[in-house]
Residue frames as qw, qx, qy, qz and C-alpha x, y, z in Angstrom:
[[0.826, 0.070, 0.467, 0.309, 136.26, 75.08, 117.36],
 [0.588, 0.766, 0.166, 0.198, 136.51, 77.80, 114.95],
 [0.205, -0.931, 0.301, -0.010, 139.40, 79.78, 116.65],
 [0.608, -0.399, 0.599, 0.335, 141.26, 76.73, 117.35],
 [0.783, 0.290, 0.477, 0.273, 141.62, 76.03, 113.69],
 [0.322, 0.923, 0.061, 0.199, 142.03, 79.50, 112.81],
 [0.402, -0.791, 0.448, 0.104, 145.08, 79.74, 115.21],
 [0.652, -0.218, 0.649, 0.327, 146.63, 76.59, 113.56],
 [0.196, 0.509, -0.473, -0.692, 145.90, 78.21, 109.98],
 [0.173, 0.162, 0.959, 0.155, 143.34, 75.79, 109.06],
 [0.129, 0.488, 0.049, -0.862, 141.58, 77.74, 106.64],
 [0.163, -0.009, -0.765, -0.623, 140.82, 75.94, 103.14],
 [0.599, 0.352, 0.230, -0.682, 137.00, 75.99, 101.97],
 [0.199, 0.127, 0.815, 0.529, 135.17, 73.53, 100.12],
 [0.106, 0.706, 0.694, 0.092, 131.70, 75.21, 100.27],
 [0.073, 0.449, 0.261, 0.851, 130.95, 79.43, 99.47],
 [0.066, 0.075, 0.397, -0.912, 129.29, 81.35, 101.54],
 [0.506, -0.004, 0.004, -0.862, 126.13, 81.04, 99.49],
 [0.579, 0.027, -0.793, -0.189, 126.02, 77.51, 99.67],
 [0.120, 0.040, -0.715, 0.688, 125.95, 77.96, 103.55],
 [0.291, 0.136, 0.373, -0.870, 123.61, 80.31, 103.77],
 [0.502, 0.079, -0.469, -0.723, 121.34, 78.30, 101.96],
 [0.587, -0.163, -0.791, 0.058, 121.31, 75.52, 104.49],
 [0.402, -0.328, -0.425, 0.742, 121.66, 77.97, 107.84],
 [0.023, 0.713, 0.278, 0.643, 118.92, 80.22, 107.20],
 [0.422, -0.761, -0.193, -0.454, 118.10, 80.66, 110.87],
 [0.695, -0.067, -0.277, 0.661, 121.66, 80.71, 112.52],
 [0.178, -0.959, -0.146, 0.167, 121.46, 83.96, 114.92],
 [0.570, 0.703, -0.141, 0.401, 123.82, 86.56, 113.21],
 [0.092, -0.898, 0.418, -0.098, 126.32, 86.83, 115.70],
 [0.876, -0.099, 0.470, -0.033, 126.84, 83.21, 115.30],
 [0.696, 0.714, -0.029, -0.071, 127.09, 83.26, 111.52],
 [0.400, 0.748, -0.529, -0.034, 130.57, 83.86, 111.05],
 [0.404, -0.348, 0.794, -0.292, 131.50, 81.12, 113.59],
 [0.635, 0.089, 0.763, -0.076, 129.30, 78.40, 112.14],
 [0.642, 0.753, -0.033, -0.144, 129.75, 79.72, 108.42],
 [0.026, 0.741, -0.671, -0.004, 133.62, 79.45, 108.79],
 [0.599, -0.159, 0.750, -0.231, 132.88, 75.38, 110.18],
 [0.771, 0.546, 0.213, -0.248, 130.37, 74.73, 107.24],
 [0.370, 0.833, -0.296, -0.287, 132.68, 75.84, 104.94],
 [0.146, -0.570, 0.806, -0.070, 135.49, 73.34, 105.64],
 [0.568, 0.089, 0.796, -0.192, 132.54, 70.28, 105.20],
 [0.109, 0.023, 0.802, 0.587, 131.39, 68.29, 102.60],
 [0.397, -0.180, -0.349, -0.830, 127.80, 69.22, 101.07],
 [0.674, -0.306, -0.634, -0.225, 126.37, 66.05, 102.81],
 [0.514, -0.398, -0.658, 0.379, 127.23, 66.78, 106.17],
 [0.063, -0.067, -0.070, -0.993, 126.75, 70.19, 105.57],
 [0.588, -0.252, -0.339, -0.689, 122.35, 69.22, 104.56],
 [0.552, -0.268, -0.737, 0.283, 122.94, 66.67, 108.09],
 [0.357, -0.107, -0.368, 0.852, 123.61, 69.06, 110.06],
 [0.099, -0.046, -0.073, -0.991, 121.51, 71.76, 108.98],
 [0.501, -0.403, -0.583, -0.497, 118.62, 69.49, 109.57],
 [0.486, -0.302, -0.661, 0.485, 118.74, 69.54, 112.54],
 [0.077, -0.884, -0.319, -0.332, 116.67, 71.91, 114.98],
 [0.100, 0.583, -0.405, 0.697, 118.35, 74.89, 116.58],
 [0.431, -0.606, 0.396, -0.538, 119.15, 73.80, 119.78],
 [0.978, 0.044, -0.125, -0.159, 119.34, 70.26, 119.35],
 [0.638, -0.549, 0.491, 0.223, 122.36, 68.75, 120.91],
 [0.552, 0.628, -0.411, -0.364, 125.11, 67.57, 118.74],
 [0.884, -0.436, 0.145, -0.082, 126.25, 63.94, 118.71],
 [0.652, -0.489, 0.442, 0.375, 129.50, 61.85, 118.97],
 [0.588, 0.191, 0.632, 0.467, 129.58, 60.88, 115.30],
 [0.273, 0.957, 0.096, 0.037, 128.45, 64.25, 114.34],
 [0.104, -0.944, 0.299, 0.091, 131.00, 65.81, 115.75],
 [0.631, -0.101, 0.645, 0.419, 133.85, 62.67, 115.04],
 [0.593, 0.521, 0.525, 0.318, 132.62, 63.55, 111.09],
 [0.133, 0.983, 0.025, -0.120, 133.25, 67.36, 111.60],
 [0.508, -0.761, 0.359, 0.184, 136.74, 66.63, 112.94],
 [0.723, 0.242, 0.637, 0.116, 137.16, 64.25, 110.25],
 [0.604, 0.554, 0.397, 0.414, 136.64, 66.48, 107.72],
 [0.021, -0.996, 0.082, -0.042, 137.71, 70.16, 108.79],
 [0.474, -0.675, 0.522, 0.218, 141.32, 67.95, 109.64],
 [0.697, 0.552, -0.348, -0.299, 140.65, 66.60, 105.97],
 [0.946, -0.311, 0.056, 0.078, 142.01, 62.95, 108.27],
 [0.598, 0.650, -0.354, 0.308, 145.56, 64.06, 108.52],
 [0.393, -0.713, 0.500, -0.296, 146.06, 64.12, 112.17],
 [0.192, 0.476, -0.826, 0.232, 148.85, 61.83, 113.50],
 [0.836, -0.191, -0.328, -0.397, 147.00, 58.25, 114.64],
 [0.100, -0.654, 0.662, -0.352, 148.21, 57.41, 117.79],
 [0.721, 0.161, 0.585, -0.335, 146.05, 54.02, 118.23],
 [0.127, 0.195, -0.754, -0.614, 146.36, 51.30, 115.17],
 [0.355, -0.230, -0.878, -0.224, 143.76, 48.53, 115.47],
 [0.256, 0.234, 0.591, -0.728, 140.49, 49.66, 117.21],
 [0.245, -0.243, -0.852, -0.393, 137.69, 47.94, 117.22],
 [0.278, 0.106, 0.329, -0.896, 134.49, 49.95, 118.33],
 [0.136, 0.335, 0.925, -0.114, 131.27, 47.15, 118.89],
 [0.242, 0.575, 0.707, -0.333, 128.54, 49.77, 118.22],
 [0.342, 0.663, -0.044, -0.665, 128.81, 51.44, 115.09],
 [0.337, 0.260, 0.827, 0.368, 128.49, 48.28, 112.30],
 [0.196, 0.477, 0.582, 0.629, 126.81, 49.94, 109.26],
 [0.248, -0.759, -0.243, 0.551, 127.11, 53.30, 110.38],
 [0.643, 0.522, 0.140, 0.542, 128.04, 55.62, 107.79],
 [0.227, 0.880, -0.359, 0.213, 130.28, 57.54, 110.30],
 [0.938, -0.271, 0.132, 0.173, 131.66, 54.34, 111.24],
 [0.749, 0.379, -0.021, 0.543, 135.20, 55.94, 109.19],
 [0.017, 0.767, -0.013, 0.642, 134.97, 58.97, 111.02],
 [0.762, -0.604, -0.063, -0.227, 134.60, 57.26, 114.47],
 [0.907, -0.121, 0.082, 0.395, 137.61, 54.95, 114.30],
 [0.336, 0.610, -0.149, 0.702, 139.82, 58.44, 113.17],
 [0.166, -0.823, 0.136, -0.526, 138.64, 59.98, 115.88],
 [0.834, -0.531, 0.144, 0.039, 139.36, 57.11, 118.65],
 [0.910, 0.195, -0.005, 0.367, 142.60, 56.82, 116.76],
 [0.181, 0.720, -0.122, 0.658, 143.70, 60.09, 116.92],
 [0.356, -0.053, -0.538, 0.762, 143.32, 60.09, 120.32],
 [0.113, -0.235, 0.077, -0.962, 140.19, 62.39, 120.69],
 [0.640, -0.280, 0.161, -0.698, 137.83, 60.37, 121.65],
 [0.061, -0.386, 0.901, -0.189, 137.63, 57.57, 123.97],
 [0.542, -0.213, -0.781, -0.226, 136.08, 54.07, 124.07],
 [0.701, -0.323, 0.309, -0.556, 133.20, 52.67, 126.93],
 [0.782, -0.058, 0.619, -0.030, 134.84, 49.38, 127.14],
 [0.374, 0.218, 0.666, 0.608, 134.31, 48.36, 123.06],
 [0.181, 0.865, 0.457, 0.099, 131.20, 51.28, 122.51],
 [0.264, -0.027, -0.101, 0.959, 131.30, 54.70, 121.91],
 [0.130, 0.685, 0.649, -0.304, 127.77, 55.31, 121.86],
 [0.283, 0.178, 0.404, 0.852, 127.66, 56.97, 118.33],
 [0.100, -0.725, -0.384, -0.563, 124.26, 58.85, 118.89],
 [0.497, -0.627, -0.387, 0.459, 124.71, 60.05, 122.23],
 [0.180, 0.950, 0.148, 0.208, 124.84, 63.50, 122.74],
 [0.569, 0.281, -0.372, 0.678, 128.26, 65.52, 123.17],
 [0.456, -0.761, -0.310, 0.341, 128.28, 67.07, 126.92],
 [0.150, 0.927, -0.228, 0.256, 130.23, 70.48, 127.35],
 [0.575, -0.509, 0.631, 0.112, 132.73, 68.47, 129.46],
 [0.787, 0.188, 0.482, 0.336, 133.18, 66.10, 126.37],
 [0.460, 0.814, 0.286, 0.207, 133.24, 68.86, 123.89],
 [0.046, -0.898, 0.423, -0.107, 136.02, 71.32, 125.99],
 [0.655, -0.386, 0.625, 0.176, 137.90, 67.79, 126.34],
 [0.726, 0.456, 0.451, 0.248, 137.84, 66.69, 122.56],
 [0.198, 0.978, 0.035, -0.058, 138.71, 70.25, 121.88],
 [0.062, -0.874, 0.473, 0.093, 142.23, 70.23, 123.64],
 [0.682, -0.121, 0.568, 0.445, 143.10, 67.03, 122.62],
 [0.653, 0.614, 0.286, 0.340, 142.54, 68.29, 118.90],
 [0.298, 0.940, -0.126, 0.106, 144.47, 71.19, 119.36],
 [0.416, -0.548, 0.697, 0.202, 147.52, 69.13, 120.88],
 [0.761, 0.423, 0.470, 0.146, 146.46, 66.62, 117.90],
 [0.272, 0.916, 0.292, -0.035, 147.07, 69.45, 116.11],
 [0.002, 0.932, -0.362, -0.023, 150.32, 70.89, 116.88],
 [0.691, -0.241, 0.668, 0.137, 151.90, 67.16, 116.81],
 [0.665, 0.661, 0.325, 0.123, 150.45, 67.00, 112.89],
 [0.007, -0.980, 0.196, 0.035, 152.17, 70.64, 112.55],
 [0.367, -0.600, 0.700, 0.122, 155.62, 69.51, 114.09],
 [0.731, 0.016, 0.647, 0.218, 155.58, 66.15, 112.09],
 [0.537, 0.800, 0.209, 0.169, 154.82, 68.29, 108.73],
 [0.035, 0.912, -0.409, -0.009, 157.86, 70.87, 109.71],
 [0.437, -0.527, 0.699, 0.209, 160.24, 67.91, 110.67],
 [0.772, 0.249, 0.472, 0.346, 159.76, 66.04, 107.45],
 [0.345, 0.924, -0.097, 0.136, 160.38, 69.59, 105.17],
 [0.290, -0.820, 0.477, 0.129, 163.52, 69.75, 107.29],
 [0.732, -0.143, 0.641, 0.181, 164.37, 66.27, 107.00],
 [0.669, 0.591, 0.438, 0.110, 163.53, 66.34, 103.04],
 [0.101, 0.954, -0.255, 0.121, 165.78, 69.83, 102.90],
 [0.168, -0.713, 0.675, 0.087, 168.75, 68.30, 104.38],
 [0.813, 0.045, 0.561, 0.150, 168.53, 65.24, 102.32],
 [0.579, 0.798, -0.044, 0.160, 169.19, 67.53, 98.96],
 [0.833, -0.396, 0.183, 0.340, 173.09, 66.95, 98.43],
 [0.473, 0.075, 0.449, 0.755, 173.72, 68.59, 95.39],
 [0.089, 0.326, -0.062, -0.939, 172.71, 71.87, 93.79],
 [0.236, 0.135, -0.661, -0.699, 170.75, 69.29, 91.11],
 [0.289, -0.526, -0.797, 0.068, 168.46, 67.50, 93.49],
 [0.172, -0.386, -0.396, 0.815, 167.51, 70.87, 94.34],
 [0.405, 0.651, 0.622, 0.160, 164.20, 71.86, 92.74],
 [0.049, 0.978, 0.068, -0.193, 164.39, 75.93, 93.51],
 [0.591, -0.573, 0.385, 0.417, 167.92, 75.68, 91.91],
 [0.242, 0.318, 0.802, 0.444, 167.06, 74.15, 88.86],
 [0.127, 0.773, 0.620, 0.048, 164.08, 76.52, 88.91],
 [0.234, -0.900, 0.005, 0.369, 166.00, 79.53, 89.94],
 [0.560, 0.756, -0.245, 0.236, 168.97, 79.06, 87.25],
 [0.637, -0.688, 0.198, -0.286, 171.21, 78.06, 89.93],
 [0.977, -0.034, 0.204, -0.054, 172.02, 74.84, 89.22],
 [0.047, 0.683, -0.654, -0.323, 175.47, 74.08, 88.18],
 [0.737, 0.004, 0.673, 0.064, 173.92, 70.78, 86.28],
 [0.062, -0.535, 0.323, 0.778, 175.60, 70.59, 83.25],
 [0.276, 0.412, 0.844, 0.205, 172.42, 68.88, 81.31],
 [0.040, 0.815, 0.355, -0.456, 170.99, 72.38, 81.63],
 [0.482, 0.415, 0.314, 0.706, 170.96, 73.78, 77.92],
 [0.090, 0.707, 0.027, 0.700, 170.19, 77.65, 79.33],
 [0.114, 0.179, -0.368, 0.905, 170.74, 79.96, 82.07],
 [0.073, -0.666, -0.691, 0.273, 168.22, 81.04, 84.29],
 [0.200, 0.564, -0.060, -0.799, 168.67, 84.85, 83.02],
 [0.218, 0.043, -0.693, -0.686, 167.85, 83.00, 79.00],
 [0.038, -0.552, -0.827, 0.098, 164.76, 81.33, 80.76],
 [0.021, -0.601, -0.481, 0.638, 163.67, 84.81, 81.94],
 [0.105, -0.452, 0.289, 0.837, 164.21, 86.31, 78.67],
 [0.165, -0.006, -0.853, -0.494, 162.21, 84.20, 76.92],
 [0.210, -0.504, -0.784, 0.295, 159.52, 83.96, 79.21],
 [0.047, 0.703, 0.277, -0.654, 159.04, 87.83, 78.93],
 [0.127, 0.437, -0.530, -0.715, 159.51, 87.97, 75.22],
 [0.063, 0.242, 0.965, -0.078, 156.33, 85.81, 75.16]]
């Protein structure tokens, strides 16, 4: 999981390195950077979940729905509106569950998803590539609104870097962009 996010440039930390290592004492170092890079991206509380857990211990659906959840900080594109999933009432990754069937990454048994169940390596290399097509759909929808938002600017004055650059030719503008700069270094 780490790679794929690193390829899509999903990089932002909320936790330090020494917070990690304070939960992940016994994470075999050649692991480390691989499940320090994950940590990092989670919130403290699923961060001290996780880490209880013993080494080897399978991970389950709603674990891993809560990673996805939060390492995609819930921005992926929701392809599914209303879904109703019968077996996680007062769950507390009952928000994380319904992202993830929404998104598209994981699928329903009828109405269940059988939130503790462990994740198989057939579930886990199948959740994978849907997030990383999730993933590049998010991507594309983020580039086509910039475009879209760029070719909606019509004038030189709806144009922040214009206005920021001295540029503008609005004539509300009491200085230049070379008197901004001058003043700004004579500070």
């Amino acid at each position: 999981m780490d790679k794929l996010l690193l390829i899509h440039q999903i990089e932002t930390m909320k936790l330090g390195r020494s917070t990690i290592n304070l939960y992940f004492k016994n994470v075999n170092m050649a692991e480390h950077p691989y499940v320090g890079s994950i940590a990092s991206k989670l919130q403290i509380k699923t961060l001290k979940n996780l880490a209880d857990k013993q080494l080897g211990e399978t991970l389950t659906r709603q674990e891993l729905a809560q990673i996805i959840y939060e390492v995609t900080e819930n921005k992926l594109v929701l392809n599914h509106d209303d879904v109703h999933i019968g077996d996680i009432q007062d769950n507390s990754y009952e928000p994380a569950l319904i992202y993830a069937v929404q998104a598209g990454l994981m699928e329903l048994d009828g109405e269940n998803i059988s939130p503790a169940k462990a994740v198989t390596k057939g579930e886990m290399v199948q959740v994978l590539m849907k997030l990383n097509k999730a993933i590049k759909t998010q991507k594309e929808a983020e580039a086509k609104a910039k475009i879209e938002a760029a070719q909606n600017i019509t004038s030189p004055e709806q144009d922040p870097l214009a206005v920021k650059a001295g540029t503008s030719t609005n004539t509300d503008q009491t200085s230049s962009g070379q008197d901004q700069f001058n003043r700004r270094t004579a500070e």
